[in-house]
MARDOVO-226654 format. One line per field, with one value per residue (C-alpha): residue number from 0; x, y, z; residue in three letters. Coordinates in Angstrom, 2 decimals, decimal comma. Layout:
drengu: NUM  ...
c1: X  ...
c2: Y  ...
c3: Z  ...
tornu: ALA  ...
end
This chain:
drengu: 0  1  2  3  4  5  6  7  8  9  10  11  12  13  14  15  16  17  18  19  20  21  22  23  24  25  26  27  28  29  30  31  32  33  34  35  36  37  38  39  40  41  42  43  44  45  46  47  48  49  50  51  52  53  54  55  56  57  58  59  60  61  62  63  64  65  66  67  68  69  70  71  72  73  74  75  76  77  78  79  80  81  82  83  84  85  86  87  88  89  90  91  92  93  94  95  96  97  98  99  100  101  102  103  104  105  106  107  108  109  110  111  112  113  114  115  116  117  118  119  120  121  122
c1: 28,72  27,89  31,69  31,66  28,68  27,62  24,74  22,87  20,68  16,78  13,54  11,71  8,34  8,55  8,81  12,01  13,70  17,13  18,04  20,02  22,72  19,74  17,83  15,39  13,93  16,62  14,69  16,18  15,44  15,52  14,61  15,42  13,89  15,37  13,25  12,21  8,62  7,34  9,24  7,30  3,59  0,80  -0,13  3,44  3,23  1,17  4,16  6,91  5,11  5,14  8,87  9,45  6,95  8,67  12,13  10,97  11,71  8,29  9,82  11,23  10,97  10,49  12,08  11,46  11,56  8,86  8,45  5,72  7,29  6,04  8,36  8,48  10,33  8,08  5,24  3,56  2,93  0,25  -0,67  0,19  -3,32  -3,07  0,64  -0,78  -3,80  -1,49  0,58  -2,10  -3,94  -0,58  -0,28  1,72  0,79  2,75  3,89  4,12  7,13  7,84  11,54  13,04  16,32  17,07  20,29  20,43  20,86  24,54  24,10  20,81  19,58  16,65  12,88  11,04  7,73  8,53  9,24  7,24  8,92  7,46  8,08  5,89  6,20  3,74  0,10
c2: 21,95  20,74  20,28  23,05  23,42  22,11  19,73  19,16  16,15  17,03  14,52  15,36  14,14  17,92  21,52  22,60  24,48  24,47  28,19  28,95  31,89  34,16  33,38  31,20  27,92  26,06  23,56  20,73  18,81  15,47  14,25  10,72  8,52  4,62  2,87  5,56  6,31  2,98  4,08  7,34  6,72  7,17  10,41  12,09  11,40  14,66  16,57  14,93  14,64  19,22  18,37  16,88  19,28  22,53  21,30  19,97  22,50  22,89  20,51  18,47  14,49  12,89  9,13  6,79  2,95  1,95  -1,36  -3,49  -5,44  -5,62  -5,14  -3,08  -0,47  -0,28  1,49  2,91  -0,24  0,84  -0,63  1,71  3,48  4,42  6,07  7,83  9,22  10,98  12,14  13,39  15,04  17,66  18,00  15,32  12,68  9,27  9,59  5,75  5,33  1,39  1,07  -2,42  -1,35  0,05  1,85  0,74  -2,69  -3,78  -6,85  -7,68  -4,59  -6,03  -4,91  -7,96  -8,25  -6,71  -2,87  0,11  2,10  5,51  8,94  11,84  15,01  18,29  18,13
c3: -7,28  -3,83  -2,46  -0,09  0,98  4,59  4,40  7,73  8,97  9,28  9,48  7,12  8,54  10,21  8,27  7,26  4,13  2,61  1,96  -0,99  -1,06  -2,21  0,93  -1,59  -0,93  -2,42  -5,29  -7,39  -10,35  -9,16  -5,10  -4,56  -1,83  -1,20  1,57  3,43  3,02  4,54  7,62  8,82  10,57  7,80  9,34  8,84  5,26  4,70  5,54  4,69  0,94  1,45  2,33  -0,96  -2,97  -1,61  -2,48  -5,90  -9,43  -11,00  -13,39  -11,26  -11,03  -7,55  -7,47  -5,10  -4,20  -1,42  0,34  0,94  3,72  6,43  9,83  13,21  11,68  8,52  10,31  6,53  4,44  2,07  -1,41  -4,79  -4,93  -1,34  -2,20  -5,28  -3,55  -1,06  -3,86  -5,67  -3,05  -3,15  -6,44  -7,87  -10,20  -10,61  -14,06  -14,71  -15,47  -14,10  -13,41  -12,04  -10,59  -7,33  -6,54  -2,93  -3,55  -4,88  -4,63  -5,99  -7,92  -9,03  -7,40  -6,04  -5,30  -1,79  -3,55  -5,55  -7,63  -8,73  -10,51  -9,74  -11,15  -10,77  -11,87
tornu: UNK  UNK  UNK  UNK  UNK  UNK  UNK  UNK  UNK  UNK  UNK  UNK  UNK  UNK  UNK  UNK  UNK  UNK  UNK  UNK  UNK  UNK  UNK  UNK  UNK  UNK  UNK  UNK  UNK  UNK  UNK  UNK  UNK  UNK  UNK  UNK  UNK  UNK  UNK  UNK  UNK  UNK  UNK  UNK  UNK  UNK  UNK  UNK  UNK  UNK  UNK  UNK  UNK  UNK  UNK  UNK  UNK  UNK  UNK  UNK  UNK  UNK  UNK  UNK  UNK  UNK  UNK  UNK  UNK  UNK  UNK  UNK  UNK  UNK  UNK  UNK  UNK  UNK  UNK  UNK  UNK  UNK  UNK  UNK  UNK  UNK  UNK  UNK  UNK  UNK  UNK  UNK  UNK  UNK  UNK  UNK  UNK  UNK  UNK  UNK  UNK  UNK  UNK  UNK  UNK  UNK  UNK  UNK  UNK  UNK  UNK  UNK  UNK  UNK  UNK  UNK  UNK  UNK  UNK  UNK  UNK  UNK  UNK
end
């Protein structure tokens, strides 16, 4: 559906929108985030969670796969309550659904103890 269409690089830690050919906020059902979240600072998370929301079909599912390691480039390492408070403070809840796979790792797809898999949808 996607072929022709030009995708561009943005960081999402600052406001931006994907316009549709309708000039619409262009929304889909399922956002996808691989170790990313534990790289931003804690106080870009705010935004980058609007990011996410704005982007996100009212029935839309939010996957993602956050570590817990710590490392100079991991600048956000929080524990699960901390990650569903900020979540939940913009209006979406973790929907519990515990998955064990990652799609990022080919080798190894299993989560250690080192990742935190979640699903959040709308409240």
């Amino acid at each position: 559906k996607y072929k022709d269409i030009c995708l561009f690089k943005s960081d999402i830690t600052k406001d931006f929108e994907l316009i549709n050919e309708n000039d619409e906020i262009q929304v889909f059902d399922i956002v996808t985030a691989w170790d990313f979240l534990e790289h931003p600072l804690p106080e870009q998370i705010p935004a980058t969670i609007d990011n996410i929301k704005k982007h996100l079909s009212k029935n839309g599912t939010f996957v993602c796969l956050i570590s817990k390691d710590y490392g100079t480039h991991h600048r956000c390492i929080r524990n699960r309550e901390w990650w569903n408070t900020q979540f939940e403070q913009k209006g979406l809840i973790d929907i519990g659904f515990d998955f064990n796979a990652s799609p990022r790792h080919t080798c190894n797809p299993t989560i250690g103890n080192t990742d935190m898999g979640f699903m959040f949808k709308h409240k």
